[in-house]
N, C-alpha and C positions, 0 to 999 in steps of 0.2 A: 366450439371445443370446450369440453367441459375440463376440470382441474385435474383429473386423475391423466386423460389423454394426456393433457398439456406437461404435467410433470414427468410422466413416462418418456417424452421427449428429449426432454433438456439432459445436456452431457457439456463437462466442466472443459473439454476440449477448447484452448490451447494450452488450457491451464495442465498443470500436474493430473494426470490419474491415478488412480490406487483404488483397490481394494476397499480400504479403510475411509475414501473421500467418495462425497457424494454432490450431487450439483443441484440437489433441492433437500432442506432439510425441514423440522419438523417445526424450528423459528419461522421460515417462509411461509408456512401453511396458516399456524398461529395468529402470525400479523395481516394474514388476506382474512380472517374468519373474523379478526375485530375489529378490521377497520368495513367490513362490508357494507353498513348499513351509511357511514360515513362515505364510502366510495358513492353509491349510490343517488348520492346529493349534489355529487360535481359535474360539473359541463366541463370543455374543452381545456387542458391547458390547468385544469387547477387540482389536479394527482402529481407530484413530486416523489419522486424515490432514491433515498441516498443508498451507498455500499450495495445494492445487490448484486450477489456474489455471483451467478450466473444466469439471472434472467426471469427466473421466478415470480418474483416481486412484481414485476416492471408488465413482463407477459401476462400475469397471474390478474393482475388489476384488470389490462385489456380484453382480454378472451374471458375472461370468468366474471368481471365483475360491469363492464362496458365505459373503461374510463377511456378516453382522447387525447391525444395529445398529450402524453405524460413527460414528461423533463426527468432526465435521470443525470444524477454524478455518483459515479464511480472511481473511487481512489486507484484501484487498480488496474492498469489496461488488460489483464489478461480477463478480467471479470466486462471490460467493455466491449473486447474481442467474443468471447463465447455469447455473450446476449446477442450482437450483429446475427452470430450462426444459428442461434436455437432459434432467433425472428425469423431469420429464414426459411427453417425449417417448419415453423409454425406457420409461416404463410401471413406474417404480423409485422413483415419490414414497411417501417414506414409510421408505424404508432406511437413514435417516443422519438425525443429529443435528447440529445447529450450535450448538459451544462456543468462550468466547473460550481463548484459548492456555493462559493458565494451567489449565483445568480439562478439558482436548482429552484428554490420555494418562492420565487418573487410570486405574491398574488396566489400562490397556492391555500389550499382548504382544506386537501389530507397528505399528509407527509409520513413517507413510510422508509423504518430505517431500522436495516441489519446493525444492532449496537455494534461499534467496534471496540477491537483490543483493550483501548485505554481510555481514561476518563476525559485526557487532552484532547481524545478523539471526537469524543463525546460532547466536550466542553464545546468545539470548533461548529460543531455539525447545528448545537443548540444555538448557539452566538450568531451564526449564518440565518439560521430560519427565524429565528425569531426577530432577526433585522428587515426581513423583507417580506414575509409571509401574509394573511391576510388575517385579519383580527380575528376571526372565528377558525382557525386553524385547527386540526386537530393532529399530535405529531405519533405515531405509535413506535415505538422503538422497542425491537425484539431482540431477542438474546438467550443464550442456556442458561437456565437457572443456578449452575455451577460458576457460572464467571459474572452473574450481576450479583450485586452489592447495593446496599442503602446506599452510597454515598453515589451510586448515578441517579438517584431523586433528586438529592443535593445539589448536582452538574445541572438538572435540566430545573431545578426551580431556581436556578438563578438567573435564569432566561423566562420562565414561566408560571403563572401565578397557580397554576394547579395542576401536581403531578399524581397520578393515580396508578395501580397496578392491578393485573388483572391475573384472575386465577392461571396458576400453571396448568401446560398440557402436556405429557410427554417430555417431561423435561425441558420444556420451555414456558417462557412467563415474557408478556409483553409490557411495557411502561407506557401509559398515553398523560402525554402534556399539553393543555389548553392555554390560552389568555398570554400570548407573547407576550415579551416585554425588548422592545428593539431598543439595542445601545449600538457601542461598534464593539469588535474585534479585539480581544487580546493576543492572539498571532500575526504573523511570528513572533514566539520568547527569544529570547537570546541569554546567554551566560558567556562570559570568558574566564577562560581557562588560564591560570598564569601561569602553571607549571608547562604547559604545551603551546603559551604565547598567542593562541587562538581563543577566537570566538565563535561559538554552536549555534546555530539558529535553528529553531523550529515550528512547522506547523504538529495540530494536535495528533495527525496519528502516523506522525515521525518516529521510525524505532529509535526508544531510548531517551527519547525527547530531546534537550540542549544537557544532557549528561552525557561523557562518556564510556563507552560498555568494554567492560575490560576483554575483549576481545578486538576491537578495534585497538582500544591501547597497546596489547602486544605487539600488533602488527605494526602500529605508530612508533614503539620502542625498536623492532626491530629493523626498521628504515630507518629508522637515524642519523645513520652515519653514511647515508644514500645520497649521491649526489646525481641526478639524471640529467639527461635529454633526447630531444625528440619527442615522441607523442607516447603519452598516457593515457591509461583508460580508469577511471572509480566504476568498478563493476559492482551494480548496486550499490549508488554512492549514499543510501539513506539520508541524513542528516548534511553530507558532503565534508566531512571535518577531514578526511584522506584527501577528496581533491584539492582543498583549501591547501594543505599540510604541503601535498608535493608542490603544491605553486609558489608555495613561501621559499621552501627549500632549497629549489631547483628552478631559477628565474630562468632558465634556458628550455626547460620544457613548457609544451604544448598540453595541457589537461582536459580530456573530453569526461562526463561525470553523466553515468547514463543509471538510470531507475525504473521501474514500471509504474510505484507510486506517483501520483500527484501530488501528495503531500511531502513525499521526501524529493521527488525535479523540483518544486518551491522552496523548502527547504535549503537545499544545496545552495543553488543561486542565492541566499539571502545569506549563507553563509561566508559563500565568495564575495560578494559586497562587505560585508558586515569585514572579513580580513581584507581590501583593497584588491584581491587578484581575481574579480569580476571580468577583466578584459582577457583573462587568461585560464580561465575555464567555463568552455561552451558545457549547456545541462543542454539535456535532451532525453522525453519521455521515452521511451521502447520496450521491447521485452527482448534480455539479454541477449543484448548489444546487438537486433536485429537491424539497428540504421546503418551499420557502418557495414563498410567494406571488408574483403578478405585481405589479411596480412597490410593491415593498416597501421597498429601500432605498435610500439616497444617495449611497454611497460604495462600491465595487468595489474592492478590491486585488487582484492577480493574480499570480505567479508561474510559469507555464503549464510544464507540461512538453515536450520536443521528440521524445522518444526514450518508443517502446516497445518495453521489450526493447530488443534490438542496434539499430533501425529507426530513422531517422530519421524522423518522420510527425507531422505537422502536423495530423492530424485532432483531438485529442487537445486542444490547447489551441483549434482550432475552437467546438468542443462548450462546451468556457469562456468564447469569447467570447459564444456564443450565449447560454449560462445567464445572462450579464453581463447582457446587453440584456435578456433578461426580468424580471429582478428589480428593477433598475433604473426606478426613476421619471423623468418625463422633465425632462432640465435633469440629471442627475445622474451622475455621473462613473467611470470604471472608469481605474486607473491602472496599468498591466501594462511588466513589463520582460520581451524575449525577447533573444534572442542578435540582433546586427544583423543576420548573412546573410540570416537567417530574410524578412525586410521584411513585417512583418504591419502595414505601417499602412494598406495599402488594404484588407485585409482588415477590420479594423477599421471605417474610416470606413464600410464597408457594412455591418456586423452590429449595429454601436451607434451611432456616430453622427460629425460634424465632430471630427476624432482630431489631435493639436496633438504633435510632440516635444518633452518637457521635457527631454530630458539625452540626449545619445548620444556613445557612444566607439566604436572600432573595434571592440569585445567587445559590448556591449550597450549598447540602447537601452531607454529607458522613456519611453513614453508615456502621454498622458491624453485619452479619450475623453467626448464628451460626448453623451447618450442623447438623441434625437429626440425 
């Protein structure tokens, strides 16, 4: 299968669609073109691919370039769910291995990685590989020319004795870092908060990091004065400082704290340690709230995200509201803060239920919906 067949395949399916999203982009292509001559030297088991976003990378190396046995971690599961489909669909189930990040490069030779969002992320992904990789590594980290920055040289030469960049293509430029240098880990950070009596933990491409995003905080001020029980849900618990919060709060409720990231289910749980109520909030990976049952619990928290990638798109916390309503017993409550322009309360009042503003300012609103 050559790379044009193979890309015309791949579709971002279970992820968000739009218009504007695409499931191979012009980074993917980039990082297969300069790591080729590099693929081409590896035997079995020593091609590594971190974040690829839907399969690209992973398939891209396989079918195009002849690597085996490749080991992939992906932060996302909805990005480890479409790779299973498009391998299927390519006829390549079977070619790759799903590792989480610490054990992804052990003994690997070419390491290929979609940059992410933040330099934490970054920092995390270098720290990992260059801990177990094989000395002649060679790491290519791809990205839009618009979101990298001198200071991810910085991120990866402090893992790596030689960072280089390679001319841009299309609005993409990739980073290749040689000559590990294996230390341990600086994740999880952690900070405590003392106006909020809590402490944040974080791995690096936790939104927000161990700060918290004044959108969460609205939503933290507007519980307050909330006392619950029964079973809770952190609907994309990120960093988990909501599931924490209700656990402190509310020593009679049950707190389930569910994410699609890896980074932010490690996260959370290191959170719940880090404030003592670890026996009282189960994490658990999924994709919005697909583990649990119908009308299972009482209380919804939400967070939603607005942006995928560059995009603004409102699909994305849809899908949330949607989960919301199904999990949800009826008489029982989902309480979400979005940005104000956004205006999701009609949305709302149709996906779960008579939806009430408890708190709005020019930035954001948070509402509380009640389940039909």
């Amino acid at each position: 299968m050559d790379a044009a067949e193979l890309f015309d395949s791949l579709r971002r399916a279970p992820d968000v669609e739009s218009p504007e999203l695409v499931a191979v982009d012009a980074t993917d292509r980039l990082l297969l073109d300069e790591a080729a001559a590099a693929l081409a030297l590896c035997g079995p088991g020593e091609v590594a691919v971190v974040d690829d976003s839907y399969g690209a990378l992973t398939l891209g190396a396989v079918a195009v370039h002849g690597a085996s046995d490749v080991r992939v971690a992906q932060d996302l599961l909805v990005g480890e769910r479409a790779l299973t489909r498009n391998a299927e669909r390519a006829g390549l189930t079977g070619t790759y291995r799903q590792l989480p990040l610490a054990e992804v490069a052990a003994g690997a030779r070419v390491v290929l990685v979609q940059a992410p969002k933040s330099l934490d992320g970054l920092r995390e992904i270098a720290e990992s590989v260059a801990a177990v990789a094989a000395p002649d590594v060679s790491v290519f980290v791809g990205g839009r020319v618009k979101h990298m920055t001198h200071a991810m040289n910085d991120v990866l030469g402090a893992s790596f004795d030689d960072v280089s960049a390679t001319l841009a293509r299309q609005k993409s430029r990739v980073l290749v870092a040689r000559g590990p240098r294996p230390g341990t880990s600086s994740f999880p950070r952690s900070q405590h908060h003392t106006d909020l009596g809590l402490t944040v933990c974080a791995h690096g491409s936790a939104f927000a990091g161990t700060k918290v995003d004044i959108g969460t905080r609205a939503l933290l001020d507007a519980l307050s004065g909330e006392t619950r029980e029964g079973t809770a849900l952190d609907l994309g618990s990120g960093t988990g400082l909501l599931a924490a919060a209700l656990a402190t709060r509310s020593p009679g409720l049950a707190v389930l704290a569910v994410d699609q990231s890896a980074a932010a289910v490690a996260s959370t749980a290191a959170t719940a340690r880090a404030n003592g109520v670890a026996e009282r909030v189960r994490v658990v990976r999924d994709d919005a709230a697909d583990s649990l049952p119908d009308g299972s619990v009482d209380l919804v928290v939400c967070n939603p995200p607005f942006h995928v990638g560059a995009a603004v798109v409102t699909t994305a916390a849809d899908r949330l509201f949607a989960a919301a309503a199904r999990v949800l017993r009826p008489g029982g409550e989902l309480w979400t803060v979005y940005n104000s322009a956004l205006r999701y309360k009609a949305a709302l009042g149709r996906t779960v239920g008579p939806t009430r503003v408890v708190r709005q300012t020019p930035k954001f609103t948070v509402t509380a919906s009640t389940r039909r």
